[in-house]
C-alpha positions as CSV (number, residue, x, y, z in Angstrom):
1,X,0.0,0.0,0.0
2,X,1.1,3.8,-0.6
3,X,-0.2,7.1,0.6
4,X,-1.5,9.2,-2.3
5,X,-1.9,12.6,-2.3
6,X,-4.8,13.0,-4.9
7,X,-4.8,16.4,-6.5
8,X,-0.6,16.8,-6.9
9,X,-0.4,12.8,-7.7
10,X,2.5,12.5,-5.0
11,X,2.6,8.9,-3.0
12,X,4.4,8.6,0.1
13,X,5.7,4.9,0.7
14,X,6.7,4.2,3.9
15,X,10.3,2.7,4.5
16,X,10.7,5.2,7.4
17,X,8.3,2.6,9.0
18,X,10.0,-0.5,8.2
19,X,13.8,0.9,9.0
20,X,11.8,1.8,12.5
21,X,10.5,-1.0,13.0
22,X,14.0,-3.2,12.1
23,X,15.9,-1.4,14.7
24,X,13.1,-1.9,17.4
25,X,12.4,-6.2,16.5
26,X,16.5,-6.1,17.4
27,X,16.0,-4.2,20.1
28,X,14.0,-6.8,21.9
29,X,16.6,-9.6,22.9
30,X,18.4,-7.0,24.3
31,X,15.4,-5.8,26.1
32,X,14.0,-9.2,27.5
33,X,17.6,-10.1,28.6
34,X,18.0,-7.4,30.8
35,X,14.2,-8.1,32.3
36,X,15.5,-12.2,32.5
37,X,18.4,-11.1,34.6
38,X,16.7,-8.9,37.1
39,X,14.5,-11.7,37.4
40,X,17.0,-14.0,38.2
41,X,19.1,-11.9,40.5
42,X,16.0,-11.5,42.8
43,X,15.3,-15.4,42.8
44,X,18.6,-16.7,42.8
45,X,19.9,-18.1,46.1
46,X,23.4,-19.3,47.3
47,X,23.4,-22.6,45.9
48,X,23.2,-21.6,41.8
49,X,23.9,-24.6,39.9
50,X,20.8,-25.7,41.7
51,X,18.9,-23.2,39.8
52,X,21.0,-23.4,36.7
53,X,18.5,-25.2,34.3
54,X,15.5,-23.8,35.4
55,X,16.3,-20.8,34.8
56,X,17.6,-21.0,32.1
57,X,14.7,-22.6,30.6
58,X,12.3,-19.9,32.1
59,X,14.6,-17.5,30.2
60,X,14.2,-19.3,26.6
61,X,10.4,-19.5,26.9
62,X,10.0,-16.3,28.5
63,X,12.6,-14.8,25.4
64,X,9.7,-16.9,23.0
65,X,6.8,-15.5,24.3
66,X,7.8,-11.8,24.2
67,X,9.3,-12.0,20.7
68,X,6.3,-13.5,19.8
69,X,3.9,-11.3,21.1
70,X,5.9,-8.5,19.7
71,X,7.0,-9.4,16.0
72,X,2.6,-9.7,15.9
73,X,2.5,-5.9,17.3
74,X,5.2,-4.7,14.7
75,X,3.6,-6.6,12.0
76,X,-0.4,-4.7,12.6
77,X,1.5,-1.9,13.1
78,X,3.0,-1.3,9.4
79,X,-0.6,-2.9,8.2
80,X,-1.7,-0.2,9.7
81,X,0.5,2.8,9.0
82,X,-1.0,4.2,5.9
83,X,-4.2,4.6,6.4
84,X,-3.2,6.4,9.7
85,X,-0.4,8.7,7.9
86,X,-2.8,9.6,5.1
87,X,-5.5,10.7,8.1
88,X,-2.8,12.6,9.3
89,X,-2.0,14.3,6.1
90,X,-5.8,15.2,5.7
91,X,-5.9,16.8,8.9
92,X,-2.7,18.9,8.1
93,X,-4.0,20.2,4.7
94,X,-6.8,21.5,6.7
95,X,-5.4,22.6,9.6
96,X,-3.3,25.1,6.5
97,X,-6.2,26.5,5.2
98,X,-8.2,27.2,8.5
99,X,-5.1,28.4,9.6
100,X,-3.7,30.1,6.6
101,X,-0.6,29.0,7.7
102,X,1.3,29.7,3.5
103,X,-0.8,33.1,3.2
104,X,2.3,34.4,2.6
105,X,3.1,32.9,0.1
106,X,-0.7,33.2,-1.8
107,X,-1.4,35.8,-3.9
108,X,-4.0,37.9,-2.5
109,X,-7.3,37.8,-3.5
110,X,-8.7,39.9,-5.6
111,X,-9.8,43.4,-4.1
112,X,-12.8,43.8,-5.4
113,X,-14.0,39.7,-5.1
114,X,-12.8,39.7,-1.1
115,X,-14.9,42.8,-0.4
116,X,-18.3,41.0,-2.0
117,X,-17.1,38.0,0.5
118,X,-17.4,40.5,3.2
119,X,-20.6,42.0,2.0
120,X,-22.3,38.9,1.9
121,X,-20.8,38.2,5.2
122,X,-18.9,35.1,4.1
123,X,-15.5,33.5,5.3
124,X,-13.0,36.0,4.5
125,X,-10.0,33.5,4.3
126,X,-8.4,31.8,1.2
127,X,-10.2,28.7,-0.1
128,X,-13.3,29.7,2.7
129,X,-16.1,31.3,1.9
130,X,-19.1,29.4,2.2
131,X,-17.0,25.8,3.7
132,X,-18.0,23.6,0.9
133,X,-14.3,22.8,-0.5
134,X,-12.7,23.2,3.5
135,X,-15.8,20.4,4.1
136,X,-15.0,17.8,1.0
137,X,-11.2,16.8,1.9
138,X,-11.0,13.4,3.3
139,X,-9.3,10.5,3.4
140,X,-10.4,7.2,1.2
141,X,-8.9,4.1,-0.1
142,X,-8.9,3.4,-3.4
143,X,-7.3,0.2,-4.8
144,X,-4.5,-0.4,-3.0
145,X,-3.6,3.1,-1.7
146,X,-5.2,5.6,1.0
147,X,-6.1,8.8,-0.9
148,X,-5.9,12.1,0.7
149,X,-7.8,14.5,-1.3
150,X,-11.4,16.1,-1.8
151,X,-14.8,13.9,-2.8
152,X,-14.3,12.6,-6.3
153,X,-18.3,12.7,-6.3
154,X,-18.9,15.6,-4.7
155,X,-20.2,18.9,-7.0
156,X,-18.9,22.6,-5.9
157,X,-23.4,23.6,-5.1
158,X,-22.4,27.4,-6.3
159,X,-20.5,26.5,-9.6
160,X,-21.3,23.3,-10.2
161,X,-17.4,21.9,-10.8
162,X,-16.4,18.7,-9.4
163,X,-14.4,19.2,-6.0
164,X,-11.5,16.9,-7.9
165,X,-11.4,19.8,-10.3
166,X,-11.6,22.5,-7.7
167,X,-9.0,21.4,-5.9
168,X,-6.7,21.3,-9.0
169,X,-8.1,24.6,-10.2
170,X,-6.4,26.2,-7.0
171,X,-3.5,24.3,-6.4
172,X,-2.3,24.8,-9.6
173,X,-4.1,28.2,-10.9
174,X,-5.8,29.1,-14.0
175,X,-5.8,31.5,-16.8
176,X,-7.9,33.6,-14.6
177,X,-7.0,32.8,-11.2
178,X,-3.3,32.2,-9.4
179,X,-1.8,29.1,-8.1
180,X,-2.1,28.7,-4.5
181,X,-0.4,25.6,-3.7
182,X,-1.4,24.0,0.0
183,X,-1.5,20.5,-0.8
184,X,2.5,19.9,-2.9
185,X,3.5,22.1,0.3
186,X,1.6,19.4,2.8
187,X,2.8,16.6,1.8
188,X,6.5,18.0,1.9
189,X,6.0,19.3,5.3
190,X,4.9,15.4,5.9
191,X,8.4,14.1,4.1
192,X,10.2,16.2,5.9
193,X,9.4,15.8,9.0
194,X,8.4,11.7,8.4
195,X,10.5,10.6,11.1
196,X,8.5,13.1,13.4
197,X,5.3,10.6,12.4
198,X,6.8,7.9,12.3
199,X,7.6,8.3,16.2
200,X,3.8,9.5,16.9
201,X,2.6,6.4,15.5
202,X,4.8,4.2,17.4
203,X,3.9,5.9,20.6
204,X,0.3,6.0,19.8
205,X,0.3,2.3,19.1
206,X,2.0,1.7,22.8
207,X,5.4,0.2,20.9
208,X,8.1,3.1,21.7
């Protein structure tokens, strides 16, 4: 599977994941060994050889169980990670544009087409005016990959455009209106910072 960003037609595959979760599955032995010998220094008594085999067989199948138990986590975990990283790029896309957070880096809009917006007493901000594209981005799957994107069957109600086309429209500008990227710049932001998310995940799933 592979994280798609719909409207640029980036996908995000997740090595980061796997590299993660390499250097955790060898970080187990280590991990269970040191529990094993805590255990044993608390139990052991002055006659050792006495208690040589049996705990050293408490040791194997404890080592078994725990591997076990966590080579199943690490496995659901990367099952798992796309469909949470493209939620995660969905919510940052919108947190931009509620936000504004590349205004800076938008053209302005149009004088005379922001002050009708205020007139009619609609959302001032870039890409917000009555909510309708701000609503439509979501997260689906489609094939193999978890989309993040707008509706594909969901019409613009004032113009009548298909959000898919929307979207494009104002990422990538037309003859009569300049580009505005906010989703090429979200999914970078997510590159960038991937290790950042790869961490989160872990945590949230109670593995780091």
């Amino acid at each position: 599977m592979a994280v798609k960003i719909q409207v640029s037609g980036h996908r995000y595959r997740p090595e980061k994941l796997k590299n993660e979760l390499k250097k955790i599955a060898q970080q187990i032995p280590k991990k269970i060994a040191q529990e094993m010998e805590q255990k044993v220094k608390s139990h052991i008594s002055d006659n050792i050889s006495e208690y040589a085999n049996l705990i050293q067989r408490f040791m194997i199948d404890e080592y078994k169980k725990e591997f076990a138990k966590n080579v199943i986590k690490l496995e659901n975990a990367e099952k798992g990670f796309d469909r949470w990283l493209a939620g995660e790029m969905t919510e940052l896309v919108k947190k931009v544009i509620q936000e504004q957070r590349w205004k800076s880096k938008w053209k302005p809009l149009n004088p005379e087409y922001k002050a009708w917006k205020i007139r009619k007493g609609l959302d001032h901000r870039i890409f917000i005016a009555y909510g309708y594209y701000l609503d439509s981005i979501k997260t689906y799957q489609s094939g193999q990959d978890w989309v993040v994107g707008v509706d594909p069957f969901r019409i613009h109600i004032k113009t009548g455009i298909r959000m898919k086309k929307l979207a494009r429209y104002l990422e990538y500008g037309t003859s009569k209106m300049p580009p505005r990227p906010h989703w090429r710049p979200a999914y970078e932001y997510v590159r960038k910072h991937i290790d950042r998310y790869v961490k989160k995940y872990l945590r949230e799933k109670k593995i780091v």
